[in-house]
N, C-alpha and C positions, 0 to 999 in steps of 0.2 A: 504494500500500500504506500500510495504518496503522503507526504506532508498535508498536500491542499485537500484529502478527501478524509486525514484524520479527525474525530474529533475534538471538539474545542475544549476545554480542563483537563484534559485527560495526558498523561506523560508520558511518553514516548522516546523510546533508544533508536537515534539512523544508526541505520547499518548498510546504508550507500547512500553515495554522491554522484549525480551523471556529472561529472565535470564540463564533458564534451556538450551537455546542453546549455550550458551556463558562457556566458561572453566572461574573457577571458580574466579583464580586471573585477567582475561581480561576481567569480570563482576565488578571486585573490581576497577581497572580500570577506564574502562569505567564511573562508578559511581563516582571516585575521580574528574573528569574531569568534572559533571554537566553531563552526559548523562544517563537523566531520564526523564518519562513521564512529560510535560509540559515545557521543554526546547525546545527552537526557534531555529533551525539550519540550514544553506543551504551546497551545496555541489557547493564549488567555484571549483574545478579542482578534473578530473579522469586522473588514471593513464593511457598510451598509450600503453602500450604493452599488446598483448594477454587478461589476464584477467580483463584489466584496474583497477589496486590496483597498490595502495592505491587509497583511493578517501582523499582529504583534505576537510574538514568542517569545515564551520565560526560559534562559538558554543559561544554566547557572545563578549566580545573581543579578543578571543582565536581564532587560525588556529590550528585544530588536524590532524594527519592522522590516517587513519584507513583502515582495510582490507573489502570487501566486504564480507566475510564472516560473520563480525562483525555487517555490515549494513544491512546483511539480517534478523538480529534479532531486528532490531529497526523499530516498525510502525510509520510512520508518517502522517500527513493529510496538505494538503494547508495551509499555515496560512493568 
């Protein structure tokens, strides 16, 4: 399952990164911030309009935001 189709409170282990879907600096990114296989993260708030983006993620002690494009390339599993 992807990021963008998890549910929202709920905490979640990635256990992959497409990198190859992600441009190249918002893979460098992503990665500066701890988003990589084996990191814990849930999706505390989506966005309300139309394509609901950003989603914000509790990724450690950190709130990110991020576009659902971004969380289509992140798998995650229940943790």
């Amino acid at each position: 399952m992807t990021l963008d189709g998890f549910e929202s409170g709920r905490s979640a282990r990635i256990t992959g990164v497409d990198w190859a879907a992600l441009a190249e600096d918002e893979g460098k990114r992503l990665k500066a911030l701890g988003v990589d296989e084996g990191a814990e993260v849930a999706i505390v708030h989506r966005g309300v309009f139309g394509t609901r983006d950003p989603l914000a993620l509790r990724l450690g002690n950190m709130t990110i935001a991020i576009r659902r494009a971004h969380a289509r390339a992140i798998s995650v599993e229940a943790a």
